[in-house]
C-alpha positions, 0 to 999 in steps of 0.5 A: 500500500503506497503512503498516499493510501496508508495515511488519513489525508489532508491532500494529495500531490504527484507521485503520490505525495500526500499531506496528512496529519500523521505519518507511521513508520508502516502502515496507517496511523492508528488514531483518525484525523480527528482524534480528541486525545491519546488513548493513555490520556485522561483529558478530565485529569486536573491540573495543578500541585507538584510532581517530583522526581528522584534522579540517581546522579548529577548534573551540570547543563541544562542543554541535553542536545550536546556532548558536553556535560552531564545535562538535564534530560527532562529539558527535552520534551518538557521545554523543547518540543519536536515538529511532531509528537510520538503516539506511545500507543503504536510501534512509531507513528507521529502526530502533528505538534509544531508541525500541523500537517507533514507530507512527503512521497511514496518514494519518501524522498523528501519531507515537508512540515507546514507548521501551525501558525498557532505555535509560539515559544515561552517568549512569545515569539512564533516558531517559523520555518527560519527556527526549523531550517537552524534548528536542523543546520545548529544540531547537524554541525554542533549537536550530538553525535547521533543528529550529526549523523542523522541529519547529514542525509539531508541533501537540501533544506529550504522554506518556501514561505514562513510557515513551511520547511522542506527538506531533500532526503535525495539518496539517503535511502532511508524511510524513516529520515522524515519520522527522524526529522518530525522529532528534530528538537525546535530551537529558537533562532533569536536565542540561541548563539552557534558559537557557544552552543556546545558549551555547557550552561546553567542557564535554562533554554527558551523552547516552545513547550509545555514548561519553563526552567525554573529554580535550578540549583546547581547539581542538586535539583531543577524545577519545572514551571508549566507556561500558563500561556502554552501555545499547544495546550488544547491540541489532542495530543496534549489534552490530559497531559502536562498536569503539574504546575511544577515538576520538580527534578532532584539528583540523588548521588547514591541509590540507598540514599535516594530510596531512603529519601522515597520513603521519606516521601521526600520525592514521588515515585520511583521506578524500581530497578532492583528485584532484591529491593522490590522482593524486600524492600517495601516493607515499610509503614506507608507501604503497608498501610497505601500510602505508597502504591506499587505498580506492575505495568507489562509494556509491549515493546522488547523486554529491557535487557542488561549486559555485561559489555566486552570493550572489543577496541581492547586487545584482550577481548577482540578474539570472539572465541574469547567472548563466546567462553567467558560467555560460557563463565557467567552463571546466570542460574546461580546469580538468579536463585540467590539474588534475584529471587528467580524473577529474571529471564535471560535471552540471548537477543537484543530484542528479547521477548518481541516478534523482533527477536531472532532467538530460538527462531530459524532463520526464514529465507527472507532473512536468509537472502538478507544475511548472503547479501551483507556477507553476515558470518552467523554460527550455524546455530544461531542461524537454524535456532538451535543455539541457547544460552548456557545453562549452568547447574547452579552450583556456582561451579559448572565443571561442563561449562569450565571445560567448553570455556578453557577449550576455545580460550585454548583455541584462542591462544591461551593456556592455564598456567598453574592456577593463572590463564597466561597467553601462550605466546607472551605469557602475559595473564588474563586480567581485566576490569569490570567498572560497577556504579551501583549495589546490583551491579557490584555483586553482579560482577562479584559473583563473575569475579569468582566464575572467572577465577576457576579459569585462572582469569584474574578480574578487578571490580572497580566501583566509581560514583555515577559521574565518573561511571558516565564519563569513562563510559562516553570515553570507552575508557573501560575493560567491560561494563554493565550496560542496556539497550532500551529498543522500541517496535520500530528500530531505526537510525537508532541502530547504527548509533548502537552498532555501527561502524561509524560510531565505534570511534566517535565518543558519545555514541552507544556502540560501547562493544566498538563493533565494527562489522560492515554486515551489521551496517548492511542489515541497518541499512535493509531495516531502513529500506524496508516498505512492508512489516514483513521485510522490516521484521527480517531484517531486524532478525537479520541484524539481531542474529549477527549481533549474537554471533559476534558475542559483544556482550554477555546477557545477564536478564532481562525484565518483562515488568515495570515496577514503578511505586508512587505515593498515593497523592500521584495518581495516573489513567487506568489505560497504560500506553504500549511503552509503559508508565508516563509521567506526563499523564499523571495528576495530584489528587486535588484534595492533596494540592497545598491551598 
């Protein structure tokens, strides 16, 4: 079906351009033109009180669109907003916001943004095409690495009127580049300085968004103050969303003093993370008596999934026999009983729990023809299904899983000397560090630590303070790490910031196993061509298969549930979006606003 037929229509053009005020990765958009609200919203919900929020960590910007800095990440979305608005309802369809109508053609060789003339920022000056062309020009040159690369493909941009910008995506080959535009954060032209953009600042930006930065005290906490004036308050994207007057971020340092302060109810809810604390945690008087409420939300996109992260830019880990042994090492049985309380699964796919998801599936011919094609080099039994994690025996000492480990180290070099694993050659041993910032993932890598230690792999556990985890994790300045990739229905450009080749050098980017396989590329570049679901769904198998066969990281679970707790004076819609809990649809019980 040509994109002409896929979307309501507001007018149609040559070569099946069309005008419409959605657009949908594949397919139609699900809601009709003239939706009155999103379906997780409730647009009776009051407005007024205050919401805060508990953060682990720091920070010192308020610019989330640069490099530098640990910044605000609630800037983006509550202050500045996009051209178009997600629908959390579906795998990735947009809804007019700045922009009220998009167009673009079946070939999706170019995207136009008409935008509302109704749009203004917190200044009230209106958001003009001007905005959108510097917008694209500012984060193209100076923004993060991902809109570098994203907005490069763009071969021309230009406004032919004040309300209207069009932008020439001739040869990127790529059809999700006009969703990836729709959600180009808008900046105001007359505000911001290219020059000392990439600086980092204290200073709150002007966007055109629901909220204005408010009190910000440096490293310790920012408040929100919602625009009484807000242009886009009525739209039906909006309505029911946006309730709190005030939206209150505090930065905690450290994870036991942040939950001590949520029972304290010193800030209102918190997503839980941690089984052990959810198992046992709770215990306490506001929790017993409904004061504090819990909530086990299941969402429909991939199950999060957490991993212990090879460096592979470090020479001891850029043998894939290596990785596949110490893959062989992790007991995950063990971990699980004794931890965990058996509430984890674990899957060898980075898209675990999804129709994305190519483990324990053969591979169709589709996905067949895709792998040939980018000359992916897949285990056999990762390409017929028949691979499957290791399972251990639980004991914490697997004989059969040590033997199968020590034969491919042997096969890649190395050979128990004694009780220490030296390289043949050199006889240097095998040592390396795993960096932990927090209480789960110290006794996760404890638990490794030990695993490891019947190899003769000698492994040091390094704690460091949030901060200081982040900076060497955006400067790949580790050995290995614990890390998730958080995926949606409708993986896209995303992808090649996770795993690409171009990535792997640039710091600030997520490929953090430095991966650098051109069939990775390939299969990035086929689930950005693909017109249908059907071919889309292959090519992201395709991709998840080759990412297993390169053993970049070591699955440690992965979580089918939210656990979100909230005290009760936060309350929030019965229906729950495909992507989870959302704050910005909750309200504070009128009777709990302070007079």
């Amino acid at each position: 079906m040509g994109l002409g037929i896929a979307l309501a229509l507001v007018g149609t053009g040559p070569t099946g351009a069309a005008e419409s005020y959605a657009i949908a990765m594949h397919g139609a958009p699900a809601l009709p033109a003239d939706f009155t609200h999103m379906p997780y919203a409730n647009p009776d919900a009051p407005k007024g009180g205050r919401l805060t929020w508990g953060i682990l960590g720091t920070f010192d910007s308020l610019n989330p669109l640069i490099v530098r800095g640990l910044a605000v990440q609630q800037i983006r979305g509550f202050v500045v907003e996009s051209l178009l608005a997600r629908g959390n309802d579906e795998p990735f369809t947009l809804y007019g916001l700045l922009a009220k109508t998009v167009e673009t053609d079946d070939a999706r060789s170019y995207v136009t943004f008409h935008l509302d003339p109704r749009a203004r920022f917190s200044d009230g000056k209106p958001v003009t095409a001007e905005d959108v062309l510097f917008s694209w020009e500012l984060l193209r040159d100076h923004g993060r690495p991902n809109h570098r690369q994203y907005y490069a493909k763009v071969a021309k941009a230009d406004s032919p009127d004040p309300l209207t910008a069009r932008f020439d995506l001739t040869g990127a080959n790529d059809r999700e580049l006009p969703l990836i535009l729709g959600l180009m954060p808008v900046l105001p032209k007359h505000a911001v300085d290219p020059a000392t953009f990439e600086d980092t600042t204290l200073t709150g930006p002007i966007g055109s968004g629901p909220y204005r930065v408010g009190a910000v005290k440096p490293g310790a906490s920012v408040t929100l103050v919602r625009n009484p004036d807000y242009w886009a308050s009525d739209l039906p994207v909006n309505r029911g969303l946006y309730n709190f007057d005030e939206i209150r971020l505090d930065f905690y340092r450290e994870a036991n003093g942040q939950f001590e302060a949520f029972k304290r109810g010193l800030y209102d809810f918190r997503v839980e993370a941690e089984p052990l604390r959810w198992h046992e945690g709770y215990d306490f008087p506001a929790a017993r008596n409904g004061a504090v409420i819990r909530d086990t939300i299941k969402t429909g996109l991939p199950q999060p999934s957490e991993f212990l992260v090879f460096n592979t830019r470090r020479p001891l880990f850029a043998d894939v026999r290596v990785r596949r042994a110490l893959t062989l090492l992790f007991d995950f049985e063990w971990i699980n009983r004794n931890y965990f309380f058996g509430l984890y699964a674990r899957s060898g796919s980075f898209f675990a729990g999804s129709e994305l998801s190519a483990y324990g599936r053969p591979a169709d011919e589709r996905e067949r023809e895709l792998l040939q094609r980018a000359s992916a080099h897949i285990a056999p039994d990762i390409l017929d299904g028949s691979y499957h994690l290791p399972v251990s025996d639980g004991t914490g000492r697997d004989r059969a899983a040590l033997r199968s480990a020590l034969a491919l180290l042997s096969e890649a070099g190395y050979e128990v000397d004694g009780t220490v694993l030296r390289n043949h050659a050199t006889k240097v041993p095998f040592a390396f560090e795993i960096l932990v910032t927090t209480r789960d993932q110290e006794r996760i890598a404890l638990a490794y630590q030990r695993d490891l230690k019947r190899a003769g792999i000698a492994v040091r556990v390094r704690a460091v303070d949030p901060v200081q985890f982040d900076q060497r994790r955006l400067g790949y300045e580790f050995d290995m790490i614990q890390n998730r990739w958080d995926q949606s229905l409708s993986p896209g450009n995303e992808q090649s910031f996770y795993w690409g080749s171009q990535a792997a050098d640039i710091p600030g980017t997520r490929n953090y196993m430095g991966a650098k396989d051109p069939a990775i590329d390939a299969l990035i570049a086929a689930l950005l061509e693909a017109r249908e679901r059907p071919a889309f769904v292959s090519a992201v198998r395709a991709l998840d298969r080759t990412l297993m066969s390169g053993f970049y990281a070591i699955p440690l679970f992965n979580v089918a549930e939210q656990w979100i707790a909230r005290w009760n004076r936060i309350e929030r819609p019965e229906s729950t979006a495909l992507t989870g809990y959302l704050p910005e649809t909750w309200w504070q019980r009128p009777e709990s606003q302070p007079k």
